[in-house]
Structure formats: C-alpha cells, structure tokens
ROSE-4610 file (N, C-alpha, C; in Angstrom, 1 decimal, always signed):
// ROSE-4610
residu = [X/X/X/X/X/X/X/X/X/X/X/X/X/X/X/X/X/X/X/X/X/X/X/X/X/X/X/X/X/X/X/X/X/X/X/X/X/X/X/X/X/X/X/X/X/X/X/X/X/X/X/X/X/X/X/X/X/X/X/X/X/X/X/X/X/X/X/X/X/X/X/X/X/X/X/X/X/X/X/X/X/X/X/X/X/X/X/X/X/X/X/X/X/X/X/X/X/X/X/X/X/X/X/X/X/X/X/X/X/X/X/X/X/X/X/X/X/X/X/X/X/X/X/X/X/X/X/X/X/X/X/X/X/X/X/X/X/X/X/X/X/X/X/X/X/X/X/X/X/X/X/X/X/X/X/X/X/X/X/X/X/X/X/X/X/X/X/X/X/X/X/X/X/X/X/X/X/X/X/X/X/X/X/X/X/X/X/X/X/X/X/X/X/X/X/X/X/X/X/X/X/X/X/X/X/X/X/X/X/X/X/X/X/X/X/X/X/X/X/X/X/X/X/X/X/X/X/X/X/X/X/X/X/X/X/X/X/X/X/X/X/X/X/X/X/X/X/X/X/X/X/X/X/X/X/X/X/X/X/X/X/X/X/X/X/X/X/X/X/X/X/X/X/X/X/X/X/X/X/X/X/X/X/X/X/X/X/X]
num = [1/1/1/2/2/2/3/3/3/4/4/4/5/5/5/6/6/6/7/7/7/8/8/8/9/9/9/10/10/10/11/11/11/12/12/12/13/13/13/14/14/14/15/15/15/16/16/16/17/17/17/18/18/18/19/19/19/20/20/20/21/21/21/22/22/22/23/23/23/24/24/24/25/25/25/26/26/26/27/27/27/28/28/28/29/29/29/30/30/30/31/31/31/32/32/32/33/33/33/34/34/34/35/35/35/36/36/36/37/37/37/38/38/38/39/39/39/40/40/40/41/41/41/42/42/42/43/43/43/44/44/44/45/45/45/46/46/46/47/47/47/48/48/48/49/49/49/50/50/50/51/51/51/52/52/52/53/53/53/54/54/54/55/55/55/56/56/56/57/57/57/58/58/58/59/59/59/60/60/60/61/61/61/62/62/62/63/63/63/64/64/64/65/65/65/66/66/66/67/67/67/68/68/68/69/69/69/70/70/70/71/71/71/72/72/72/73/73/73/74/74/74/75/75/75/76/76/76/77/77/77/78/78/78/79/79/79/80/80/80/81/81/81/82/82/82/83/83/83/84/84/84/85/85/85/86/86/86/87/87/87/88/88/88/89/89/89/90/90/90/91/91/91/92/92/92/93/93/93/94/94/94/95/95/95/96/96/96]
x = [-14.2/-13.1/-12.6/-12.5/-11.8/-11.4/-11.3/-11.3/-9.8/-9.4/-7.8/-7.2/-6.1/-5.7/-6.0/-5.6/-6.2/-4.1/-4.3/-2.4/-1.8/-0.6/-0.3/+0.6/+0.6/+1.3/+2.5/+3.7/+4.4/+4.2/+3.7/+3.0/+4.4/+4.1/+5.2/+4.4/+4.5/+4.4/+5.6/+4.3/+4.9/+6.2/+7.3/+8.3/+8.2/+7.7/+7.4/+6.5/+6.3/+5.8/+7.3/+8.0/+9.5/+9.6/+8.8/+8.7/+10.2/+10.6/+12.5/+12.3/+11.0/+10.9/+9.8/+10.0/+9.2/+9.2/+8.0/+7.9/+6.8/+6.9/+5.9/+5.7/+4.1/+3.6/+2.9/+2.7/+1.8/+0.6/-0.3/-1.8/-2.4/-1.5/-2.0/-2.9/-4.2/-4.5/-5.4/-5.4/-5.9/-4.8/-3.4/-2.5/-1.0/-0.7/+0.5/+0.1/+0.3/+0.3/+1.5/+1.7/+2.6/+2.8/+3.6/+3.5/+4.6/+4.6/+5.3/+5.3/+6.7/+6.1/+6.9/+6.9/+7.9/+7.8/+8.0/+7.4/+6.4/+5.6/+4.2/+3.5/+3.5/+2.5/+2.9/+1.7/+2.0/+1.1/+1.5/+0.8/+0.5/-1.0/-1.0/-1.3/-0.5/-0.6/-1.5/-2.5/-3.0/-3.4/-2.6/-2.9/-3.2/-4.1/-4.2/-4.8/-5.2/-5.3/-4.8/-4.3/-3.7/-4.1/-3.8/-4.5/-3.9/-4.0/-3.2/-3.4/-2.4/-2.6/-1.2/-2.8/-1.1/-1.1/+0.5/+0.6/-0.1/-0.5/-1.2/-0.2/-0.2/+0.7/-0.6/+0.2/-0.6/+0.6/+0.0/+0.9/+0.6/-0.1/-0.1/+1.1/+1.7/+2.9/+3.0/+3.7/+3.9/+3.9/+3.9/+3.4/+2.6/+1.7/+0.7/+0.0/-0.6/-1.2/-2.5/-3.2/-4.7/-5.5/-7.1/-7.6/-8.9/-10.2/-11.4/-11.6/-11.2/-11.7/-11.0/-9.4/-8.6/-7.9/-6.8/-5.7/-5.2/-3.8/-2.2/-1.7/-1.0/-0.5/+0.5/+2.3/+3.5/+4.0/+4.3/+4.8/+6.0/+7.2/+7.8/+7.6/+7.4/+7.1/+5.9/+5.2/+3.3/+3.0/+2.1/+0.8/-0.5/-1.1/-2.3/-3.6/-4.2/-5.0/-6.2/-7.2/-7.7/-8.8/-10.1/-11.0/-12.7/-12.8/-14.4/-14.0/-15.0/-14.3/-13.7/-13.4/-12.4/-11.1/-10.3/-9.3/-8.2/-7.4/-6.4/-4.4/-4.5/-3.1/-2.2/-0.9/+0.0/+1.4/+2.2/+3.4/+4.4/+5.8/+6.3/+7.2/+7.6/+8.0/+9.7/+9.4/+10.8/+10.8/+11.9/+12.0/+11.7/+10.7/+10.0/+10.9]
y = [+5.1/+4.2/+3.4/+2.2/+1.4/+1.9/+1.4/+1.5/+2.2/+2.9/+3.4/+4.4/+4.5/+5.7/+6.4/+5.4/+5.8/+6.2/+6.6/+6.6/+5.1/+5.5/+4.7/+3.7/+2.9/+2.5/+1.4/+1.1/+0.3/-1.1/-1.6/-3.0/-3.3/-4.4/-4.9/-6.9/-6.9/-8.2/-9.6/-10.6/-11.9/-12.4/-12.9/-12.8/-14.2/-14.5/-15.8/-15.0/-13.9/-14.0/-13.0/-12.4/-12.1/-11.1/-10.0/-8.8/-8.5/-7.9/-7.2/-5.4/-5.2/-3.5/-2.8/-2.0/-1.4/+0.4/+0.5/+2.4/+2.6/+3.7/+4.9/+6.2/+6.5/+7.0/+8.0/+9.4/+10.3/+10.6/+10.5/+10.7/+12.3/+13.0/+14.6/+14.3/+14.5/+15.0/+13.7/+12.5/+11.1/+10.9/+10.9/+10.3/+9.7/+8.3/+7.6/+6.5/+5.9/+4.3/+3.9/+2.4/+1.4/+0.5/+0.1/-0.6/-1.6/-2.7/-3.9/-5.1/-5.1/-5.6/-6.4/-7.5/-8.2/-8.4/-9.7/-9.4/-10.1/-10.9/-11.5/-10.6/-10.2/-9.3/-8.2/-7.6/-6.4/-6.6/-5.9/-5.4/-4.3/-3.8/-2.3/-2.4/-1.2/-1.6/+0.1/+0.2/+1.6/+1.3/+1.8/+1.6/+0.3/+0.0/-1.7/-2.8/-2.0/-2.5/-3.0/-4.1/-5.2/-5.0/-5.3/-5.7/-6.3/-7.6/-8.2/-8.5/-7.7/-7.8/-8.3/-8.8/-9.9/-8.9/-8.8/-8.7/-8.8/-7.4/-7.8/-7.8/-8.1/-8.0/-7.4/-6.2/-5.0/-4.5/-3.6/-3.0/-1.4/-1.2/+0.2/+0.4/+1.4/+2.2/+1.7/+1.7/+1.0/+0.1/-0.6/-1.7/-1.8/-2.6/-3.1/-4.1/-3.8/-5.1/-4.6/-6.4/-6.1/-6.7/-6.9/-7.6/-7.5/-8.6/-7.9/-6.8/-6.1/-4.9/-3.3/-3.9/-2.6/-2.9/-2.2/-1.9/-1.0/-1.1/-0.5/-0.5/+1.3/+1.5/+2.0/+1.9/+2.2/+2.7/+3.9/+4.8/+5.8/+5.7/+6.3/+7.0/+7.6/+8.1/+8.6/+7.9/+7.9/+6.5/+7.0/+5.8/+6.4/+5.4/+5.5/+4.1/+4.6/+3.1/+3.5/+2.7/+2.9/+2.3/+2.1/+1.1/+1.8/+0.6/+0.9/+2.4/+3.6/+4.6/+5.9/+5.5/+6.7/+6.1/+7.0/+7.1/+8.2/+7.5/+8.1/+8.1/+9.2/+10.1/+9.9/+8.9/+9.6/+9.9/+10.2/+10.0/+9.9/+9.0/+8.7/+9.4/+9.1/+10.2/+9.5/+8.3/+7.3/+6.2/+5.7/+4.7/+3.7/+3.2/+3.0/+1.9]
z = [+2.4/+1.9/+3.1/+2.8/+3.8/+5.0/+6.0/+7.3/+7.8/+6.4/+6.5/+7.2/+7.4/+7.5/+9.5/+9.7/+11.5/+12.0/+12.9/+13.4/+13.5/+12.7/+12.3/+13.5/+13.9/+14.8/+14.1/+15.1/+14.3/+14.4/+13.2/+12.9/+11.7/+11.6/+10.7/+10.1/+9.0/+8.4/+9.7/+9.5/+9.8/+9.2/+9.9/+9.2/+7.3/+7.5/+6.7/+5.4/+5.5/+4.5/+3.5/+4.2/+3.0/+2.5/+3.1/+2.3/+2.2/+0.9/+0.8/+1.3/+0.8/+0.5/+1.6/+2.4/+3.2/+2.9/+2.3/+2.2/+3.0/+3.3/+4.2/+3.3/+3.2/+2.0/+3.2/+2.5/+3.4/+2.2/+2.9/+1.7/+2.3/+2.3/+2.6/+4.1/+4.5/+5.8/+6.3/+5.2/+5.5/+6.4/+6.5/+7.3/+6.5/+7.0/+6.8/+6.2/+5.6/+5.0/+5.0/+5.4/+5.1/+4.0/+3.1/+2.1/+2.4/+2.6/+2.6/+1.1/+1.0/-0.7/-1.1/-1.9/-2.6/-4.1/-5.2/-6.4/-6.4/-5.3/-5.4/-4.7/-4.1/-2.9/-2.2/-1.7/-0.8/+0.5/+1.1/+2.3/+2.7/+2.9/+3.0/+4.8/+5.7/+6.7/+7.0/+7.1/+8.0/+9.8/+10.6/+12.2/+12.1/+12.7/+13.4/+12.3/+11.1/+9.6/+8.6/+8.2/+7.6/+6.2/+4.7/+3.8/+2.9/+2.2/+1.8/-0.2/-0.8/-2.1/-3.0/-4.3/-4.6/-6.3/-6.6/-7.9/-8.9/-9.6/-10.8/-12.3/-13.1/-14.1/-15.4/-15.6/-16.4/-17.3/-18.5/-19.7/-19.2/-18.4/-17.7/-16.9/-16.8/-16.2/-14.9/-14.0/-12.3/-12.2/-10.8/-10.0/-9.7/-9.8/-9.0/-8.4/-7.6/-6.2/-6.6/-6.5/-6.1/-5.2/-5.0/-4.6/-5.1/-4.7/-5.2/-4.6/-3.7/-3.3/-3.7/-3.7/-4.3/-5.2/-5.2/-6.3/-5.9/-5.3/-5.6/-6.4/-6.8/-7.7/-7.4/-7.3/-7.3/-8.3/-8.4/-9.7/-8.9/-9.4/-9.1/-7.5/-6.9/-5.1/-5.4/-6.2/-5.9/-5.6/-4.6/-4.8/-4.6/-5.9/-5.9/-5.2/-4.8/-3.8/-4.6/-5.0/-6.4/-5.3/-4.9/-4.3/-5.4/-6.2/-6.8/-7.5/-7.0/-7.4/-7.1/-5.9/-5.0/-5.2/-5.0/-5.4/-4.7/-3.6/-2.6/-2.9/-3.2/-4.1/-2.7/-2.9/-1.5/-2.3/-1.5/-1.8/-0.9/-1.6/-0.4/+0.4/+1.6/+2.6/+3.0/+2.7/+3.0/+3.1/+3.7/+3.9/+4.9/+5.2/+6.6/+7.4]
C-alpha cells in the first residue's frame, strides 16, 4: 500500500490551500495518519508523505475524497483509505 504510514512528523498543509478541519486517525499497528480537509479537498499527510484528494460526491454514507489512485472515506470517527483492493480501517484519535 502506498508508501504510508512511516512516523508521523508534524507537517502541515500550505497555508493557501484553506483547510478548516484537521483530524489525526490511528490505523491500529500501520501507525498515525493526518487528514486535512475542507469541502473541495483533502490531504492525507503520512510522515514526509503528502497526498492530495479532491471530493467525490456519492449516495453512499460519509465523505469522500479521491484520486486515480485512492479513496477516502470519513464516517463518523472512521476512516477508511480504500487503494485498488486493500483497504486500511483507522479511527480517529482527535483533534490534530
């Protein structure tokens, strides 16, 4: 799976791009993920790893962000990171 999930260091989005919402998700023994988000886009931040996904508009339950490569899912204090067909369960831990 993507090059995820390394220690997480504190990275943070360019201020121009506006994120309102920042969560911190723990994915069991993969680690920490960052989620930076607004209602066009997200940002998945793992350690020195960036990933930039934009709003998908779906009739399935949550939020979600995609790209050709993944898909974020925001459901209540889950996320699910969907890539091809693995599929990484976190939940969140707070407020980052």
């Amino acid at each position: 799976m993507i090059a995820l999930l390394l220690p997480l260091l504190a990275l943070s989005s360019p201020w121009w791009e506006d994120y309102d919402t920042r969560e911190r998700f723990l994915c069991g023994d993969q680690g920490v993920l960052v989620v930076e988000r607004n209602d066009a886009q997200a940002s998945l931040i793992s350690g020195r790893n960036r990933f930039t996904l934009f709003r998908v508009a779906s009739s399935q339950p949550g939020v979600r962000y995609g790209s050709d490569a993944m898909e974020l899912i925001l459901w209540g204090d889950s996320l699910t990171l969907e890539q091809g067909r693995r599929k990484l369960q976190c939940t969140r831990t707070d407020q980052a």
